[in-house]
C-alpha positions in Angstrom: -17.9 -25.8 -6.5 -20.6 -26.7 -4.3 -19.6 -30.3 -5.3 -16.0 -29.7 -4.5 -16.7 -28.0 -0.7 -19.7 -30.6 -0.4 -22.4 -28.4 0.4 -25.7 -28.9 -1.9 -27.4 -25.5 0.1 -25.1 -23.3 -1.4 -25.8 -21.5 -4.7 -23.4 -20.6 -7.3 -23.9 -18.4 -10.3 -21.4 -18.6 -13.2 -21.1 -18.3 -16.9 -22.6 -14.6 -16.8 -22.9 -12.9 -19.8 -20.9 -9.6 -19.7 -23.9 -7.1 -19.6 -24.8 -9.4 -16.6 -21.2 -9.0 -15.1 -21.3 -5.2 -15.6 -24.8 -4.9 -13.6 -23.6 -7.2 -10.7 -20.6 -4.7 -10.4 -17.9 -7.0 -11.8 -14.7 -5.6 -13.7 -14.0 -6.3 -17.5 -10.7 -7.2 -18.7 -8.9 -7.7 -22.2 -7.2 -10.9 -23.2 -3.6 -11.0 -22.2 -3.3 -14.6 -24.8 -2.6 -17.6 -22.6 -2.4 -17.4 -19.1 0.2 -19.1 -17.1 -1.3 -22.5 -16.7 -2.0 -22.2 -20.5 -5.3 -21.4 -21.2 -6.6 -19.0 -24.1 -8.1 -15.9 -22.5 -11.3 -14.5 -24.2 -11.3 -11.2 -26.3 -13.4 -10.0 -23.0 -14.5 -11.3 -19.9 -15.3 -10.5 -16.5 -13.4 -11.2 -13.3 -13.7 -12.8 -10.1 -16.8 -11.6 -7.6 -17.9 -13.3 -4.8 -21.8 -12.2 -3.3 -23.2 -13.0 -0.5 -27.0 -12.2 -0.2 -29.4 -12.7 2.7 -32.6 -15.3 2.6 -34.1 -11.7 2.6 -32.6 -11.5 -1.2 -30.5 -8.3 0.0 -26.8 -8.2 0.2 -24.7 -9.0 3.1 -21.0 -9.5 2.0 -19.3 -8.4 -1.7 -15.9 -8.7 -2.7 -15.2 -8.0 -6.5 -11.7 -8.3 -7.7 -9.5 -6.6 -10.8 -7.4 -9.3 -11.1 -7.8 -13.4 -10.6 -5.7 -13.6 -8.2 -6.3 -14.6 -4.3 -9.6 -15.5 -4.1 -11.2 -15.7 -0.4 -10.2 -18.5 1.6 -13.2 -20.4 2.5 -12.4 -21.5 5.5 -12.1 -18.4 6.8 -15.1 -16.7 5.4 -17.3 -19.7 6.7 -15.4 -18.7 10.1 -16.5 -15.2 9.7 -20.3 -15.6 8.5 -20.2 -18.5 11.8 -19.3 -15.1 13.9 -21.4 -13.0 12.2 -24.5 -15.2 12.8 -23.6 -16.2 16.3 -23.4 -12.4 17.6 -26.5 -10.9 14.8 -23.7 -8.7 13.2 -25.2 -6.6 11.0 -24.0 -6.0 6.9 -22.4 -2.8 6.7 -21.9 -0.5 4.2 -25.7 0.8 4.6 -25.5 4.0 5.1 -26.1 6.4 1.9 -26.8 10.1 3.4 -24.7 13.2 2.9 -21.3 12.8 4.1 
């Protein structure tokens, strides 16, 4: 991928193992057989996530999906982290006292 968008800074991490998956938050699914463009699903596997974590090593963006279908648009989540650096917008999702 970072081949395809032409950006060598990027990192990308594939080919998890499932336990891996699980930790990171990702859902499992069963084998449906082939999917549409003809490919033999595994017995299990995990589905799509996208992270996006600070130079600090914590998280600033997360998007986990149940099904493969519509992934992120990068254009416009390179437009939004542009904005979000531009104006110091924080990550949210911080907060973790009583509600």
């Amino acid at each position: 991928m970072a081949d395809k968008i032409e950006n060598k800074n990027l990192r990308f991490g594939y080919d998890l193992s499932l336990g891996k998956a699980k930790e990171w938050g990702l859902y499992i699914s069963t084998s449906r057989g082939k999917t549409s463009i003809g490919i033999e699903e595994p017995a299990l596997f995990s589905e799509p996530g996208l992270f996006m974590v600070t130079p600090e090593k914590t998280l600033y963006y997360s998007s986990t999906q149940t099904m493969p279908f519509v992934r992120p648009h990068f254009s416009e989540l390179v437009s939004a982290l542009d904005f979000a650096i531009a104006n110091n917008y924080p990550a949210r999702g911080e907060y973790t006292g009583a509600v």
